[in-house]
C-alpha positions, 0 to 999 in steps of 0.5 A, spaced: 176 775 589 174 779 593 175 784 599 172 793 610 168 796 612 163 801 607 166 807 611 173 806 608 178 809 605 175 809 597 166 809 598 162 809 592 160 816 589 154 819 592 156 817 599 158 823 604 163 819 610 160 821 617 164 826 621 168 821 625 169 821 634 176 821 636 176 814 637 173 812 631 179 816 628 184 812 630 180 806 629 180 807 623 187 809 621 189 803 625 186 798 620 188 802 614 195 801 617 194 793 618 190 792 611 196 797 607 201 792 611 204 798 615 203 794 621 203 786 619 200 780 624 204 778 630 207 786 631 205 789 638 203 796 637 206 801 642 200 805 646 206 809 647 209 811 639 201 810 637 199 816 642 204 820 639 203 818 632 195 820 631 196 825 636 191 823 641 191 821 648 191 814 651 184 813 653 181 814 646 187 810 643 185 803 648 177 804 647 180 804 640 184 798 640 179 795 644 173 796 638 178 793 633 179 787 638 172 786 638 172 787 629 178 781 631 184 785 628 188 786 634 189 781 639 189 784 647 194 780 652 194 782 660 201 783 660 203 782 654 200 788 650 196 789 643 198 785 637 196 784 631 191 778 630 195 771 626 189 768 622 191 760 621 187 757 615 180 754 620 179 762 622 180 765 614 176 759 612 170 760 617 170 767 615 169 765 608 163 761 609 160 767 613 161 772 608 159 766 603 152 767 606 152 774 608 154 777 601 149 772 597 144 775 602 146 782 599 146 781 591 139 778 592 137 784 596 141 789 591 137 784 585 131 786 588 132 793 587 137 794 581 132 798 577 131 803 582 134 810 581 141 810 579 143 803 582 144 799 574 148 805 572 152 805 579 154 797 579 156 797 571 161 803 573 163 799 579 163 793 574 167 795 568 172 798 573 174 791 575 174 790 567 179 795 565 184 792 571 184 784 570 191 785 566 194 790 570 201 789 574 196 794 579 195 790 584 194 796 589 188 799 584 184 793 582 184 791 590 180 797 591 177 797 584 174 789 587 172 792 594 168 798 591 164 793 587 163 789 592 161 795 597 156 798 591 153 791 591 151 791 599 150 799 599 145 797 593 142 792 597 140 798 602 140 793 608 145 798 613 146 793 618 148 787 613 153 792 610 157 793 617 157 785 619 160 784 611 166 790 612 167 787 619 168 781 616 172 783 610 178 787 614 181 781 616 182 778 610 185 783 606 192 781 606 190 775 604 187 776 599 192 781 596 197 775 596 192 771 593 191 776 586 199 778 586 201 770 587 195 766 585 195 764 577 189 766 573 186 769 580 184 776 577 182 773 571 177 768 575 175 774 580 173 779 574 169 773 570 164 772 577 164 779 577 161 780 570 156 773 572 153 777 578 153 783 574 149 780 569 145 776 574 143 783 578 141 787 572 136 782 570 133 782 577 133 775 578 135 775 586 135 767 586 141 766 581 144 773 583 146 770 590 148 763 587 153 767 582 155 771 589 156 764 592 160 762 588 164 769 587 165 767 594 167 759 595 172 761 589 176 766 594 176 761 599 178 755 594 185 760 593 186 760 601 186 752 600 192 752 596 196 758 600 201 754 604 200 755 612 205 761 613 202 765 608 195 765 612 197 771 616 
């Protein structure tokens, strides 16, 4: 079990959030509205009603709609306006693989780096935070406590661009991997055993078996997508 972008609504302590543009700002609110299931997939997003809600004026919010086009959130029709994107189960299953790569790549970087400064002390609190919630009916706070571990690992890995293409893809599947903790049997028990595995793995500074524990964090998430019916992969 995992889970956007390093700049949302939760960073990892010590990080201080960039002033953001106009149209960063609406970007941002946008995905929050998808990832908190204000606005769910297949629902058009009025240009008319979002210009009044965030206060801004058509330009920014289309040069925003487009960004979050390209991040693959929304989906743009000439003559049909903006919706929110429908992932079937090959598009959710090509991110996983991605990500599976990606975010190996960051545990065996973060390995790498894990007795500098403060970075042990960090990735346990972010750890042990998944830890206290593995039995909580709290769905909400263990996603965030799931997804500031996962952010820490990449910040940890100081590589800033690898952390945008990881939270480019994370977006996306937020949702359904919050159906998958709230539905699935066992699901956070899993999640919060292959958080330990890494977290043992990064802390010795074993590169190799860290980005194999991260791998396998990663498949497990994609085999729940696997058991999900179709009309959940939204």
């Amino acid at each position: 079990m995992e889970t956007p972008q390093l700049m949302s609504k939760k960073q990892p302590a010590g990080i201080t959030p960039k002033k953001l543009t106009v149209v960063e700002q609406a970007a941002h609110e946008i995905r929050q509205r998808i990832r908190d299931g204000r606005v769910v997939p297949g629902q058009r997003l009025i240009e008319a009603e979002l210009t009044e809600d965030l206060g801004i004026s058509r330009g920014p919010l289309r040069e925003a709609l487009w960004r979050l086009s390209g991040e693959g959130l929304v989906t743009i029709e000439p003559n049909k306006g903006v919706s929110v994107k429908r992932l079937n189960r090959e598009e959710v299953l090509n991110i996983y693989a991605i990500r599976e790569m990606l975010e190996g790549l960051a545990a065996r970087l973060a390995a790498q780096h894990i007795n500098e400064g403060d970075n042990l002390k960090r990735l346990k609190i972010a750890k042990n935070d998944t830890v206290k919630l593995e039995h909580s009916l709290d769905v909400t706070s263990y996603m965030q406590a799931n997804e500031a571990f996962h952010d820490t690992i990449v910040i940890l890995s100081g590589n800033e661009q690898l952390g945008d293409l990881i939270a480019q893809l994370r977006w996306p599947l937020f949702r359904i991997q919050f159906k998958q903790v709230l539905t699935g049997s066992g699901s956070t028990s899993q999640s919060v055993k292959d958080h330990k595995d890494i977290f043992n793995a990064i802390k010795t500074g074993d590169p190799a078996r860290a980005e194999r524990a991260m791998r396998r964090h990663i498949c497990h998430s994609a085999d729940a997508v696997k058991r999900l019916n179709d009309p959940e992969l939204v």
